[in-house]
PyMOL commands that place a pseudoatom at each C-alpha (Angstrom):
pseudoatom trace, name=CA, resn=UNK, resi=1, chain=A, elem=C, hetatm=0, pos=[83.021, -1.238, 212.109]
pseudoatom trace, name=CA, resn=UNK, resi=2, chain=A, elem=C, hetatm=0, pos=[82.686, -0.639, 215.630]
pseudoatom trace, name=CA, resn=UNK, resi=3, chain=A, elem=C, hetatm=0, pos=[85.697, 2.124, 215.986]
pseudoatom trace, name=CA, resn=UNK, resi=4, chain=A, elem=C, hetatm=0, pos=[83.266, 4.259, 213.193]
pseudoatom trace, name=CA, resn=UNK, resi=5, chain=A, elem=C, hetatm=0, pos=[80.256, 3.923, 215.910]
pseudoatom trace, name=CA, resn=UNK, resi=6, chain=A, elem=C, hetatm=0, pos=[82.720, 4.964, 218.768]
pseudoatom trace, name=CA, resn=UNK, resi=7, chain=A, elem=C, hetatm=0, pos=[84.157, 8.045, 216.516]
pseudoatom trace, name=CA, resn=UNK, resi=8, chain=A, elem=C, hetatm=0, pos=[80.426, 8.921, 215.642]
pseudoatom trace, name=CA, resn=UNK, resi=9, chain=A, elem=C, hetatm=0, pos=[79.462, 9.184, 219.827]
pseudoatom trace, name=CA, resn=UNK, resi=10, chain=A, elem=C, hetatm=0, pos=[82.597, 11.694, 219.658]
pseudoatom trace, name=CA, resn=UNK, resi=11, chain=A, elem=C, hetatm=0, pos=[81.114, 13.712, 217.195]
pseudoatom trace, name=CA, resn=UNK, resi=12, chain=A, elem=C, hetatm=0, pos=[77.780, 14.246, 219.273]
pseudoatom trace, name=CA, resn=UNK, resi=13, chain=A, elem=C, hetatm=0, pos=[80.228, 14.771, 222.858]
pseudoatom trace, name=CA, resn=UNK, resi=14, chain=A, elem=C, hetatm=0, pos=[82.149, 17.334, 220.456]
pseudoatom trace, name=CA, resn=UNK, resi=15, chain=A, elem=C, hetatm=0, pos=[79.017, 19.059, 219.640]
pseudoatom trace, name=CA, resn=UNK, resi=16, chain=A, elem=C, hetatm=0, pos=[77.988, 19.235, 223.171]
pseudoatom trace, name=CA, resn=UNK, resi=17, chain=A, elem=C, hetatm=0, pos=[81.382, 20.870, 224.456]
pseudoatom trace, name=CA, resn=UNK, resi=18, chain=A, elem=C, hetatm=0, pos=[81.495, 23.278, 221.202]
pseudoatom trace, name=CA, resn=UNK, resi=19, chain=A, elem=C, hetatm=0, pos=[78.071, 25.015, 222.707]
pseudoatom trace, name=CA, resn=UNK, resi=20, chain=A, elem=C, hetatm=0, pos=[79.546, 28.367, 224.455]
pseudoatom trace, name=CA, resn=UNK, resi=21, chain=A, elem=C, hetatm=0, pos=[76.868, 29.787, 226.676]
pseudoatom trace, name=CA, resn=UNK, resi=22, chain=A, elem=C, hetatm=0, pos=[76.032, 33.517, 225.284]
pseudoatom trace, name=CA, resn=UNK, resi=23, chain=A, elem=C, hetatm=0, pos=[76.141, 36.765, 227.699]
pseudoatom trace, name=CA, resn=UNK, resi=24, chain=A, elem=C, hetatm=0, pos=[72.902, 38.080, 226.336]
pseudoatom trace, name=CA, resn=UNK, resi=25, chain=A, elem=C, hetatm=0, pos=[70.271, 36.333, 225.396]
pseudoatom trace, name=CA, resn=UNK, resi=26, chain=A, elem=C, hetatm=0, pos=[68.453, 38.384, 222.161]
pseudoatom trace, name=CA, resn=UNK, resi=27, chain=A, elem=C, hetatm=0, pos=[70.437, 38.134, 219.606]
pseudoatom trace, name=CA, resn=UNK, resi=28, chain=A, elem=C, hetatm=0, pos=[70.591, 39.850, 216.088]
pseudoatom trace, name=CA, resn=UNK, resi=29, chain=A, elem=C, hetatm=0, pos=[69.648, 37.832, 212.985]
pseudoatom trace, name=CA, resn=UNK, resi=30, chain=A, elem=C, hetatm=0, pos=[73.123, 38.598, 211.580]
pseudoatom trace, name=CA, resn=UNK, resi=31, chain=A, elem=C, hetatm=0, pos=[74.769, 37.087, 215.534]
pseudoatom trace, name=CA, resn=UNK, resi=32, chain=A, elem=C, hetatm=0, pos=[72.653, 34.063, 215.079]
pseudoatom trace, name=CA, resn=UNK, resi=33, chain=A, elem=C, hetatm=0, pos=[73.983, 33.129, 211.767]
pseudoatom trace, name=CA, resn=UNK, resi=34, chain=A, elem=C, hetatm=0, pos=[77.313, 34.077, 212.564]
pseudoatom trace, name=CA, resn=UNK, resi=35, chain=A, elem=C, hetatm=0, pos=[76.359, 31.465, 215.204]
pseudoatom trace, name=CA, resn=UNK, resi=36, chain=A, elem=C, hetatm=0, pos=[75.464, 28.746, 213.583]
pseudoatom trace, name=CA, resn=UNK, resi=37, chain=A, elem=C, hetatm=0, pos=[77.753, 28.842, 210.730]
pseudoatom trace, name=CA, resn=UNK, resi=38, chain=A, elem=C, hetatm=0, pos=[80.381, 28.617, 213.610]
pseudoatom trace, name=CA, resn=UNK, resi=39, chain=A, elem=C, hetatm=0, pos=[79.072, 25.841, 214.769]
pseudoatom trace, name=CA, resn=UNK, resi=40, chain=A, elem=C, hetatm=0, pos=[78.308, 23.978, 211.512]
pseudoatom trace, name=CA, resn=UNK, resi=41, chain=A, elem=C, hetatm=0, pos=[82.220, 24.306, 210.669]
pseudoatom trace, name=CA, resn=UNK, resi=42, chain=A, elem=C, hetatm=0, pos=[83.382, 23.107, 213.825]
pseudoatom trace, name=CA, resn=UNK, resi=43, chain=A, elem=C, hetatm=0, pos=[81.434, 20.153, 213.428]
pseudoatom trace, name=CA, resn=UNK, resi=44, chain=A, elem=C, hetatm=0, pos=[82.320, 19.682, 210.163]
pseudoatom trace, name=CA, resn=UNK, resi=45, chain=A, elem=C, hetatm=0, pos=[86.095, 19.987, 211.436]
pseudoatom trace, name=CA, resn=UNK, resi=46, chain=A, elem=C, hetatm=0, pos=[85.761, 17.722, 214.187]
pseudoatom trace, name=CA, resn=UNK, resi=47, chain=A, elem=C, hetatm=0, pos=[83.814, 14.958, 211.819]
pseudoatom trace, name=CA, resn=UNK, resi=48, chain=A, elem=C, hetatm=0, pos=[87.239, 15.405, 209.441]
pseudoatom trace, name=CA, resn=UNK, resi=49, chain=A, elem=C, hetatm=0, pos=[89.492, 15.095, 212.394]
pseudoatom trace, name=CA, resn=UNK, resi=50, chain=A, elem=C, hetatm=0, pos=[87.287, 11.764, 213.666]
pseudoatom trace, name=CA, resn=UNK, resi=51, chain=A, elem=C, hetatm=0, pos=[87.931, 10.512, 209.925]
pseudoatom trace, name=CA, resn=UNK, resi=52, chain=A, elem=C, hetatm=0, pos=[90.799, 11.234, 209.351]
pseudoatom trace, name=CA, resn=UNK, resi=53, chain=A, elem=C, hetatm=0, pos=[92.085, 9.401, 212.351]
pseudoatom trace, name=CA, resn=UNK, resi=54, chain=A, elem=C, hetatm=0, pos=[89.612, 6.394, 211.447]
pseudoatom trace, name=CA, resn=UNK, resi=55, chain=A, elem=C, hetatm=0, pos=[91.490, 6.224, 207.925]
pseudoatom trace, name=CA, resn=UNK, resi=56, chain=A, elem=C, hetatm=0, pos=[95.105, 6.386, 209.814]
pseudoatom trace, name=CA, resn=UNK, resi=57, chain=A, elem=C, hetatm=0, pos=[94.035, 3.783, 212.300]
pseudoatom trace, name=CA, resn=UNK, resi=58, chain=A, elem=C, hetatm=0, pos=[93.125, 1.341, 209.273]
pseudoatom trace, name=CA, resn=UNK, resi=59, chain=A, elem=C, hetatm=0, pos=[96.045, 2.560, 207.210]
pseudoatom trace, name=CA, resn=UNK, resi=60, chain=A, elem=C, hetatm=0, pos=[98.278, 1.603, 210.685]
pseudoatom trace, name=CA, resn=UNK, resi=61, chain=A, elem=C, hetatm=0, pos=[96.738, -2.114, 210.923]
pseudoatom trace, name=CA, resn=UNK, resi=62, chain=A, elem=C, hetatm=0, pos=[96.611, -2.811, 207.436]
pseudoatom trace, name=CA, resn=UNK, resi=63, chain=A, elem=C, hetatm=0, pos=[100.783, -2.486, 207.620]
pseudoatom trace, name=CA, resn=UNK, resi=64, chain=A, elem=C, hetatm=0, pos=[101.398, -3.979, 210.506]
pseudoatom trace, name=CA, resn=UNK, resi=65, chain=A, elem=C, hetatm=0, pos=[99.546, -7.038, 209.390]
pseudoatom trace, name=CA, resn=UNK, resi=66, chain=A, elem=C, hetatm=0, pos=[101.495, -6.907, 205.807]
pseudoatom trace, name=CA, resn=UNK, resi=67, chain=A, elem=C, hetatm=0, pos=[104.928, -6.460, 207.867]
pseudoatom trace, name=CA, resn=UNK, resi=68, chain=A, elem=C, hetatm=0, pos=[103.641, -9.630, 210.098]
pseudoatom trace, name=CA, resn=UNK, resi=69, chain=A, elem=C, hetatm=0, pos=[102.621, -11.567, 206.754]
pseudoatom trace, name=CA, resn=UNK, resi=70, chain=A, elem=C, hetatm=0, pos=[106.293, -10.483, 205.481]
pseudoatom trace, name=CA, resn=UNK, resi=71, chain=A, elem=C, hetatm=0, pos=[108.447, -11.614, 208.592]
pseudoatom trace, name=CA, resn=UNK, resi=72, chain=A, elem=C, hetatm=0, pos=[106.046, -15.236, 208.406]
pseudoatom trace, name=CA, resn=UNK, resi=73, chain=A, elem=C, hetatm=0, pos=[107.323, -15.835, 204.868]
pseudoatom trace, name=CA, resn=UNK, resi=74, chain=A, elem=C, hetatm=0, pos=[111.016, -15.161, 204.956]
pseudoatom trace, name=CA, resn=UNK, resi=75, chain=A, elem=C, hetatm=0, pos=[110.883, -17.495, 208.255]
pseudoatom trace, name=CA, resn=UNK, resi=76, chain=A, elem=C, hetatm=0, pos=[109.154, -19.926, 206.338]
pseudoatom trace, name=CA, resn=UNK, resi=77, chain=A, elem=C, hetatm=0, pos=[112.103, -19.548, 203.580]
pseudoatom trace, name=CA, resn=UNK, resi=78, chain=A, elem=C, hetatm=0, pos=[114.792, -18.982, 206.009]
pseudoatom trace, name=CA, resn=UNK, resi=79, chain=A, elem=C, hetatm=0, pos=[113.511, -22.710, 207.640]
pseudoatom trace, name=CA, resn=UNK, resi=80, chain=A, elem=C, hetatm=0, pos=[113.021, -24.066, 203.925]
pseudoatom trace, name=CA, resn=UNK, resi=81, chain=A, elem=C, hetatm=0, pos=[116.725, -23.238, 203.236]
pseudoatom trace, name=CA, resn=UNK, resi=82, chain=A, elem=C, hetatm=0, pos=[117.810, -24.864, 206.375]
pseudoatom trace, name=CA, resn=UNK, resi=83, chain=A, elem=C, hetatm=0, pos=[116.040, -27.953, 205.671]
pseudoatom trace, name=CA, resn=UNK, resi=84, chain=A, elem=C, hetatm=0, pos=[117.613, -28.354, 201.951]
pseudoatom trace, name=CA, resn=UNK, resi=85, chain=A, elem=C, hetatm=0, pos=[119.655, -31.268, 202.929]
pseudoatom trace, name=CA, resn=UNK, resi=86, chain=A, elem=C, hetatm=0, pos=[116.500, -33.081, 203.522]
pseudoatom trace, name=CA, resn=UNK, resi=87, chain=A, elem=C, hetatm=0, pos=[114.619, -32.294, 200.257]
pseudoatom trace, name=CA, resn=UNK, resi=88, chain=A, elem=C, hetatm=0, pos=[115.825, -33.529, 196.391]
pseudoatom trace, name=CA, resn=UNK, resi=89, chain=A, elem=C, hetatm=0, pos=[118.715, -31.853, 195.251]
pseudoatom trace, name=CA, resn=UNK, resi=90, chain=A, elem=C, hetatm=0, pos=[116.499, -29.894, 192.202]
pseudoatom trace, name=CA, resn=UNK, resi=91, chain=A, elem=C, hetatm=0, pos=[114.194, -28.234, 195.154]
pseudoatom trace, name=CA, resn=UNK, resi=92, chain=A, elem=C, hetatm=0, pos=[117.557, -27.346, 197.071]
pseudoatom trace, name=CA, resn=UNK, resi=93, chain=A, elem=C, hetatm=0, pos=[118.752, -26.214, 194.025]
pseudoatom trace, name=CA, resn=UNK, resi=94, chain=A, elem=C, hetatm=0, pos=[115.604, -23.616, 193.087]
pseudoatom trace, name=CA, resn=UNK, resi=95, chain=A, elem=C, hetatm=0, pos=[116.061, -22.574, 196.770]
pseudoatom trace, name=CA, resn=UNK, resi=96, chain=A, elem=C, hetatm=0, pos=[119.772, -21.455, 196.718]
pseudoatom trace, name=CA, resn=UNK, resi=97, chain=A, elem=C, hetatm=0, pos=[119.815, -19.173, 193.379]
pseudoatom trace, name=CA, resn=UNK, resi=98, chain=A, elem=C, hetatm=0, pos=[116.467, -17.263, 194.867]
for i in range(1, 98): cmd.bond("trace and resi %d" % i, "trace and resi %d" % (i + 1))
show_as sticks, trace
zoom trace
């Protein structure tokens, strides 16, 4: 599962541009956890965005490769059907009422 390990490095780079520099430096108790609850929900946001687009990229691949397992069958049928002069009538048979 590398793409998890790449999304994960994103988090961190997230975390690093989220950090706003402050104009003052002492801060109230009240401004600091103002502060950090800020940035604990932006991190949480950007870990949902990271997997949610994780789950869509796996979502994505597992159809394509059921559309490409699809399109291999009905050539495989479409070639069986075009070969039904070659096999016993019964087979050509089965083949033309599916």
């Amino acid at each position: 599962v590398p793409q998890v390990a790449s999304h994960m490095d994103n988090i961190s780079k997230m975390k690093n541009v989220i950090k706003l520099p402050t104009s003052k430096t002492p801060q109230t108790p009240a401004e600091k956890s103002a502060a950090k609850i800020q940035n604990a929900f932006r991190t949480h946001q950007a870990r949902l965005k990271l997997k949610n687009q994780a789950a869509w990229q796996i979502h994505e691949k597992l159809e394509y490769a059921s559309e490409q397992t699809e399109s291999k069958l009905k050539d495989m049928f479409e070639k069986l059907l075009k070969a039904s002069s070659s096999l016993s009538p019964s087979v050509s048979k089965l083949l033309h009422k599916a």
